[in-house]
C-alpha positions in Angstrom: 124.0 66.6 86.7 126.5 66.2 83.9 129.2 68.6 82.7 128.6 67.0 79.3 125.0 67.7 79.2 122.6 70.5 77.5 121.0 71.5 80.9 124.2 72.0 82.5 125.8 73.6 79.5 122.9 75.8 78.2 120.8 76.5 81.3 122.6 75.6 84.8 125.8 77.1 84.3 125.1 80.3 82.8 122.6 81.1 85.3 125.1 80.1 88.1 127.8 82.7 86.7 125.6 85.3 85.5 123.9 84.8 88.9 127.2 85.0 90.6 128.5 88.5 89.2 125.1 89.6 89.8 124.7 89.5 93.1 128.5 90.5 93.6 127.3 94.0 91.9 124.3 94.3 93.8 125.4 93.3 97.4 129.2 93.8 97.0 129.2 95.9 100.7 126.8 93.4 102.4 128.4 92.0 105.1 126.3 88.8 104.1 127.9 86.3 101.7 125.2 86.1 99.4 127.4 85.0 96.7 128.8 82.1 98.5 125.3 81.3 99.6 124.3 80.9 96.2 127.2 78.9 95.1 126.6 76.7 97.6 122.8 76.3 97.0 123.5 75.9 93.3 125.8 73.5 94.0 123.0 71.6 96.1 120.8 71.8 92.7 123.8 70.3 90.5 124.7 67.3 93.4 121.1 66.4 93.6 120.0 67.0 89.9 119.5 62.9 89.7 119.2 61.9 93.4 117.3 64.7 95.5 118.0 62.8 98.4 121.6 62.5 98.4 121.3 66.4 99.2 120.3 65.8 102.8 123.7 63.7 102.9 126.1 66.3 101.9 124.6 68.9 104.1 124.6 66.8 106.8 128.2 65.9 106.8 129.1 70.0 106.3 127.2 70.5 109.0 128.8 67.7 111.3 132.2 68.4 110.1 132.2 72.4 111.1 130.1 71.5 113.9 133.4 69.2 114.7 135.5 72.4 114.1 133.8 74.9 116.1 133.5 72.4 119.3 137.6 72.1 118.5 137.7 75.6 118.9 135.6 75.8 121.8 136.6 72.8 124.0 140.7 73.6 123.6 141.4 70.9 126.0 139.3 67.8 124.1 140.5 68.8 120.5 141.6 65.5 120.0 138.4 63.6 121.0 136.0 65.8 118.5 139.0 65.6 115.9 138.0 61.3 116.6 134.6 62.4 116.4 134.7 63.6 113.0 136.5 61.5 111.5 134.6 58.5 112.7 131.7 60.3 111.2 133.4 60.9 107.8 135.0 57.1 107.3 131.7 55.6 109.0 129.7 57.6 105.7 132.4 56.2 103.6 132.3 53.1 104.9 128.3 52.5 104.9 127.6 53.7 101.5 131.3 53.0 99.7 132.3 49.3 101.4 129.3 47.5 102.9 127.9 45.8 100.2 131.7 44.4 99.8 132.0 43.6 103.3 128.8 41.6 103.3 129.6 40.1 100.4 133.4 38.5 102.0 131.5 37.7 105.3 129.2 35.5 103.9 131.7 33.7 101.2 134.3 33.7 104.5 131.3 31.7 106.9 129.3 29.9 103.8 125.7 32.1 105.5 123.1 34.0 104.2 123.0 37.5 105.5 120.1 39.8 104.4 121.0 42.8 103.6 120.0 45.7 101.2 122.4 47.2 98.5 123.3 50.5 99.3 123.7 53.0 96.6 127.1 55.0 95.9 126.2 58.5 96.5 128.1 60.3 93.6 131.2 61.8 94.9 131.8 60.6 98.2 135.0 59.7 97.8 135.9 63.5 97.1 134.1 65.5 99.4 135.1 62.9 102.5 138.7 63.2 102.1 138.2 67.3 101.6 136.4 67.5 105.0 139.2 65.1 106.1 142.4 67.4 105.6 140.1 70.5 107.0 139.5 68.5 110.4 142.8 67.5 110.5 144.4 70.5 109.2 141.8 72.5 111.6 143.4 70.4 114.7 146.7 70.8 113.7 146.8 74.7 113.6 142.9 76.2 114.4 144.3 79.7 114.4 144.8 80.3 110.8 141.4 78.6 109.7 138.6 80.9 111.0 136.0 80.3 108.3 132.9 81.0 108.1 130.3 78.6 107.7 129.4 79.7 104.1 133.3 79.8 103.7 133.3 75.9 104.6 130.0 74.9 102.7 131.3 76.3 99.7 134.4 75.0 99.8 133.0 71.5 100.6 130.3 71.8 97.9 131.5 73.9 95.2 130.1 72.3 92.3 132.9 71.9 89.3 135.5 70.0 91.7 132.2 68.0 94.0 131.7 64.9 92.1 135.2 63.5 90.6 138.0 66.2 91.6 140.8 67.7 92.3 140.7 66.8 95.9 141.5 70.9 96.9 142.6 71.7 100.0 140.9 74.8 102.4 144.2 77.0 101.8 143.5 76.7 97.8 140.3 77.3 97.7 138.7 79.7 100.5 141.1 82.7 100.5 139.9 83.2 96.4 136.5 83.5 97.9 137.4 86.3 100.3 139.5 88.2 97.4 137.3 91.1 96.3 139.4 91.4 92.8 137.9 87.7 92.0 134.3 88.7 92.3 134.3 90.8 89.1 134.2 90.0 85.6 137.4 88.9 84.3 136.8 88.2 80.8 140.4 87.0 79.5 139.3 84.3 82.6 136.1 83.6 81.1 137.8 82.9 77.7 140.5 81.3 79.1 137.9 79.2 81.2 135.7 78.4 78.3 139.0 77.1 76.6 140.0 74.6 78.9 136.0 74.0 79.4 136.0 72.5 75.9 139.5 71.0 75.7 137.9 68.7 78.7 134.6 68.4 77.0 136.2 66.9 73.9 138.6 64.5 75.8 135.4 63.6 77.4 132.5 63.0 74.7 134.3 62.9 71.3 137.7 60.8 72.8 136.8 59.0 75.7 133.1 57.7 75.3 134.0 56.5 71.4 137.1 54.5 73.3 134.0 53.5 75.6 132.1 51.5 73.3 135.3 49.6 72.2 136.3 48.6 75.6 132.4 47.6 76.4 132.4 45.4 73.6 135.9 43.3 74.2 135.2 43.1 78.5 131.7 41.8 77.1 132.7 39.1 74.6 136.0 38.5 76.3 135.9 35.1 76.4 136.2 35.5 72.4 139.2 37.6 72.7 142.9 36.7 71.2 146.0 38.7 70.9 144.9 41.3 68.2 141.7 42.4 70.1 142.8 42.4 73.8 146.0 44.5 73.2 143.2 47.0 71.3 140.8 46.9 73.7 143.9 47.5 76.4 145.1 49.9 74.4 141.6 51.4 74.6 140.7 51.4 77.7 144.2 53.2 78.8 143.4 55.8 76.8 139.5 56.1 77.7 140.5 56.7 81.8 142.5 59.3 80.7 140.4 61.3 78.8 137.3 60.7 80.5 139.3 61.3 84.2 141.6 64.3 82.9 138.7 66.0 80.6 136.5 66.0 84.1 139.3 67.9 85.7 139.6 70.2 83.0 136.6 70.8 82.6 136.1 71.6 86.5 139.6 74.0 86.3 137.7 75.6 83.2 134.4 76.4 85.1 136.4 77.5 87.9 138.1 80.2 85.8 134.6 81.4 84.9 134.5 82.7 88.6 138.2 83.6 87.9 139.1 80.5 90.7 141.8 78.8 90.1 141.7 74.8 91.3 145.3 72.6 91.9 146.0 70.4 88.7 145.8 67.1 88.9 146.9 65.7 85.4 150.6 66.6 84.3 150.6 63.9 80.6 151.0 61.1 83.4 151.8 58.1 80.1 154.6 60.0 79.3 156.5 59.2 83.0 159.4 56.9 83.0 159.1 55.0 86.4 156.0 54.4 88.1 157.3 56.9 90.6 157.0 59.8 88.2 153.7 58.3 86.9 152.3 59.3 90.4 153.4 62.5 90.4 151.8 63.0 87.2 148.3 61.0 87.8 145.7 62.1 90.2 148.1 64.8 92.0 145.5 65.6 94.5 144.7 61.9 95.8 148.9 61.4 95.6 149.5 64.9 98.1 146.6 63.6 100.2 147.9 60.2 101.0 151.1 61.8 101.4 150.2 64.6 103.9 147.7 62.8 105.8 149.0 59.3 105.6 152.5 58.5 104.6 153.9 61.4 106.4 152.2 60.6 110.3 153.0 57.2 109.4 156.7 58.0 109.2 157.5 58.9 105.6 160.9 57.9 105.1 162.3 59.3 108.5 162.1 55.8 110.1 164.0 53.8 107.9 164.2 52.1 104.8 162.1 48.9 105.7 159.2 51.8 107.4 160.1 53.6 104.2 158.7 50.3 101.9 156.4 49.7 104.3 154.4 52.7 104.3 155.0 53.3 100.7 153.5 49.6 99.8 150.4 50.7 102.4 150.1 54.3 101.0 149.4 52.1 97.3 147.1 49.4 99.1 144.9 52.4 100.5 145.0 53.9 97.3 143.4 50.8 95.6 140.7 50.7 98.1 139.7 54.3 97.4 139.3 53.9 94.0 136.6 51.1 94.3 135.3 48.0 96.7 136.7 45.4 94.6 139.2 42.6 94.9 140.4 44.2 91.7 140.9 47.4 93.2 143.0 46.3 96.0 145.5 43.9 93.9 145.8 47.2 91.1 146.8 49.0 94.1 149.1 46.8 95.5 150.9 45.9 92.2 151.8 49.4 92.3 153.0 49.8 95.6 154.9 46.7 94.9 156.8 48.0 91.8 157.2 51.3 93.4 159.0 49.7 96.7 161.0 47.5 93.8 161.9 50.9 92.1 162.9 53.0 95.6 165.2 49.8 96.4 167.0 49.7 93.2 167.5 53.6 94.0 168.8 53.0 97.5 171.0 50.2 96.3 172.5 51.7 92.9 172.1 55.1 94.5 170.8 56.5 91.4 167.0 58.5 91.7 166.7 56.5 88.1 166.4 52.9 87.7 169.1 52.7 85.6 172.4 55.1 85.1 172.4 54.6 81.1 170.0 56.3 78.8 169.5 52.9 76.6 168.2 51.1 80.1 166.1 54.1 81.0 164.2 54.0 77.3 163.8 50.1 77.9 162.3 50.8 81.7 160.2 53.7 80.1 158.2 51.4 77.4 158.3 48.7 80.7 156.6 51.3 82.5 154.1 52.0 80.1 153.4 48.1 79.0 152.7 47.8 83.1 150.6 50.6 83.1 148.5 49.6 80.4 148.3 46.1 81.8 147.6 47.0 85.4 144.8 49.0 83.7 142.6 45.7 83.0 142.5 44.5 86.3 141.0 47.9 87.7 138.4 47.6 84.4 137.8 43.8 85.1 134.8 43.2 87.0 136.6 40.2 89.1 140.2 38.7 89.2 138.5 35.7 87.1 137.9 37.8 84.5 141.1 39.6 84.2 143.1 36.2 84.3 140.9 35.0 81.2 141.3 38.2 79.5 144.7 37.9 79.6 145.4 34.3 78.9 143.4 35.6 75.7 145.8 38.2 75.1 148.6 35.1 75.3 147.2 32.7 72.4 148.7 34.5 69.9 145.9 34.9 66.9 145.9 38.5 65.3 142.5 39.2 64.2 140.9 41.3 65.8 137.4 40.2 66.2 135.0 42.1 63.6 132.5 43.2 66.4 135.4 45.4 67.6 135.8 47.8 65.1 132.1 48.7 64.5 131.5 51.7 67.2 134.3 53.6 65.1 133.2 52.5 61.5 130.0 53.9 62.5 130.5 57.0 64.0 129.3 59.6 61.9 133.1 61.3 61.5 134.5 57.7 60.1 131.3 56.9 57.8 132.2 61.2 56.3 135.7 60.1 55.9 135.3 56.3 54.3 133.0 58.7 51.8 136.2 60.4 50.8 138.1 57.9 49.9 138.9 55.6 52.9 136.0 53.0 52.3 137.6 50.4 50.4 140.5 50.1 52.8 138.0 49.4 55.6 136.4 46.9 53.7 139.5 44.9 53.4 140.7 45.8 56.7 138.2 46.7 58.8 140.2 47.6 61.8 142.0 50.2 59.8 140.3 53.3 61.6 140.3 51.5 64.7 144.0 51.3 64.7 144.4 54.7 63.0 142.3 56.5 66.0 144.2 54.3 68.7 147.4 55.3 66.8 146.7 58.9 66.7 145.7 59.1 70.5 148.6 57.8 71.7 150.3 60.4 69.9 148.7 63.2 71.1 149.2 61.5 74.7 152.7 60.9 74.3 154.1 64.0 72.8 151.7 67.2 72.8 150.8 69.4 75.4 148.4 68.9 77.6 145.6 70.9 78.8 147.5 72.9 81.9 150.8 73.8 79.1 148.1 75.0 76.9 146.6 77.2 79.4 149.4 77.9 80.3 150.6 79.7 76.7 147.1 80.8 76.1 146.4 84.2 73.9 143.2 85.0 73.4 142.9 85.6 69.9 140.5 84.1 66.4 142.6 80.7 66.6 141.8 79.9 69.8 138.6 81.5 69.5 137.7 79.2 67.0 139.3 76.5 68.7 136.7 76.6 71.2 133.5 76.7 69.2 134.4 74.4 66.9 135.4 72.1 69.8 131.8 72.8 72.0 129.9 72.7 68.7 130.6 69.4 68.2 130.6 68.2 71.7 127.5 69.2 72.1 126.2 67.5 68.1 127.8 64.2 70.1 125.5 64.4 73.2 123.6 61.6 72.2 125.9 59.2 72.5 127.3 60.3 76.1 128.6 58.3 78.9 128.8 59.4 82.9 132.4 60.2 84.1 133.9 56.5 85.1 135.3 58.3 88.0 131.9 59.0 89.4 132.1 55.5 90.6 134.6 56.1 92.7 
């Protein structure tokens, strides 16, 4: 199911919250947790809205993983060998559904052989809800005594439905005590505004941002072969902004239904374009995935106790790994090691010049800045390219130096409803002699609003709940929800 659908918005979740506060009111001495059962059954309905069958997965690897945890707990002396156990289990999953069509696919270009196999569908989410059951088995192993959950406690914490599919990767510590807080299971209405706020900040990202950018980017990887200059920097420009809307409205949205069961999940967008070293991009993008590679990778691997050549080492690996999880693509893999290569560039020039920045003077950090973001932005295309052959061409495109921007291009902005309303007004003849002119003007005012408002979290953050933002919020769901039509799934679904 999709946030940035009428079912969801009109039927499934206000019967889940309404259900929620319900049963809290009815049953709130029971020593049963029949409102964490319901989550976690609602959750179930959500996950298998499409697939049905993809429920029997997720259940069966909650079931496995606590199954792990209470053998842990039982067997003091063999911790270590169920702590295996479960995590063969986990990265097995991963691996059958997430890599073994790519696997198959090297094998037989590697030996020149037909091998029969079956393509295996991506189970939405898999990515997400492995590496949560990850950090509790190895967070359980670590220190078993302060984890005594429940098993509705773990399956609603594995499954709850807002964070399931695409994020924020939340740790057990985040997540489970808010269940057992009694405050937290009554109506908090400044959180339910607050929620709905941040509900359709994300929306909007999502459906009236990210999916237009969609349709631009679709058509320019499509015909790239008849890109130049002018249309591959707007389609790169483009798709730069579409991942980060579509990516950071999913996680507002999901920190915005929390709220509505006054839950509060980890952020895990902080304006990440506006960074000035890739570095500090990192620590903006994808928070969650950065802490987990950190904690449960970089860190048993060493960190940076171990020297500086372990120190690039396990920073260049931590970047490798984090291509693979994002997709199994060739594509993936050399995005994520172009990062881990300019970030081991960046921490030697630190340990050399001794400086945490790049460069000492201001002029040198606004020229490593705009680098930064020209990297960024180029680094993008090979994780949208379907194949390193298609990225090279795309950018020898970008290199032959004609302007026009092919007419194709412009058309899923001139006809958007919102553009046609404003050519009415006035704007009409400029498009006619420039037809790219709202193309640009939308990319143009994007950018601004990336690079120097506030984002969703500062917003929440100074939030009041009065008519503005009030008013803010309808206008912003209303027409959300008039834009349905033309939706998109979330591209991080695929990951």
């Amino acid at each position: 199911m999709l946030f940035n659908s009428g079912v969801f918005l009109v039927v499934f979740l206000p019967i889940v919250v309404i259900g929620y506060y319900l049963i809290n009111k009815i049953n709130n001495r029971s020593a049963i947790p029949y409102d964490l059962i319901w989550l976690f059954l609602m959750s179930l309905i959500f996950y298998g809205y499409e697939k049905p069958i993809f429920v029997l997965l997720i259940v069966l690897s909650i079931v496995w993983n606590y199954l792990c945890t209470r053998m842990m707990n039982r067997f003091i002396n063999h911790k270590k060998f169920f702590l295996v156990l479960g995590l063969l289990f986990n990265f097995g999953l991963l691996f059958y559904f997430k890599y073994f069509n790519f696997f198959m696919e090297n094998v037989y270009a590697l030996t020149d052989k037909y091998w029969a196999w079956k393509n295996i569908f991506l189970p939405l989410g898999i990515s997400f809800f492995t590496f949560q059951q990850v950090s509790f088995l190895v967070d359980y192993y670590r220190d078993s005594t302060a984890m005594e959950y429940s098993f509705w406690e773990y399956a609603a914490f594995v499954s709850f439905f807002p964070q399931l599919v695409a994020g924020p990767i939340v740790l057990h510590q985040e997540l489970i005590p808010q269940f057992r807080d009694s405050v937290k299971k009554r109506i908090n209405y400044d959180n339910l505004c607050l929620g709905m706020y941040a509900f359709s900040l994300g929306l909007a990202k999502k459906v009236l941002l990210a999916d237009t950018l969609s349709k631009v980017v679709a058509i320019g990887m499509r015909d790239f072969l008849e890109n130049n200059t002018g249309t591959g920097l707007v389609v790169m420009a483009a798709y730069t902004l579409q991942i980060y809307f579509d990516f950071s409205g999913y996680c507002d949205m999901a920190i915005g239904i929390a709220k509505l069961f006054n839950f509060s999940l980890p952020v895990n967008f902080n304006s990440p374009y506006k960074a000035g070293t890739v570095r500090e991009f990192w620590k903006r993008w994808h928070l969650t995935l950065t802490r987990f590679f950190t904690i449960y990778v970089y860190i048993p691997l060493g960190g940076s106790r171990k020297g500086k050549l372990r120190t690039y080492g396990n920073t260049f690996f931590i970047f490798l790994l984090s291509g693979l999880w994002h997709g199994a693509n060739w594509t993936f893999i050399c995005w994520g090691m172009l990062h881990g290569l300019l970030m081991t560039v960046e921490k030697m020039v630190a340990d050399l010049t001794k400086n945490r920045h790049i460069f000492g003077q201001k002029i040198w950090k606004g020229i490593y800045r705009v680098w930064v973001l020209v990297f960024i932005n180029v680094s993008w295309m090979i994780f949208r390219s379907d194949s390193l052959v298609i990225f090279r061409i795309f950018m020898q495109r970008l290199a032959n130096g004609s302007w026009n921007v092919i007419s194709q291009i412009p058309d899923p902005i001139n006809k958007k409803i919102e553009f046609r309303m404003l050519a009415r007004l006035g704007l009409g003849r400029i498009t006619e002699v420039f037809p790219s002119f709202l193309l640009v003007a939308f990319l143009i005012c994007c950018w601004i609003g990336v690079l120097c408002m506030k984002n969703t979290q500062e917003k929440m953050e100074s939030f009041t709940g009065n008519w503005k933002t009030s008013l803010v919020t309808i206008v912003l769901l209303v027409w959300s929800i008039f834009s349905f039509s033309d939706v998109g799934e979330f591209l991080y679904f695929n990951f």
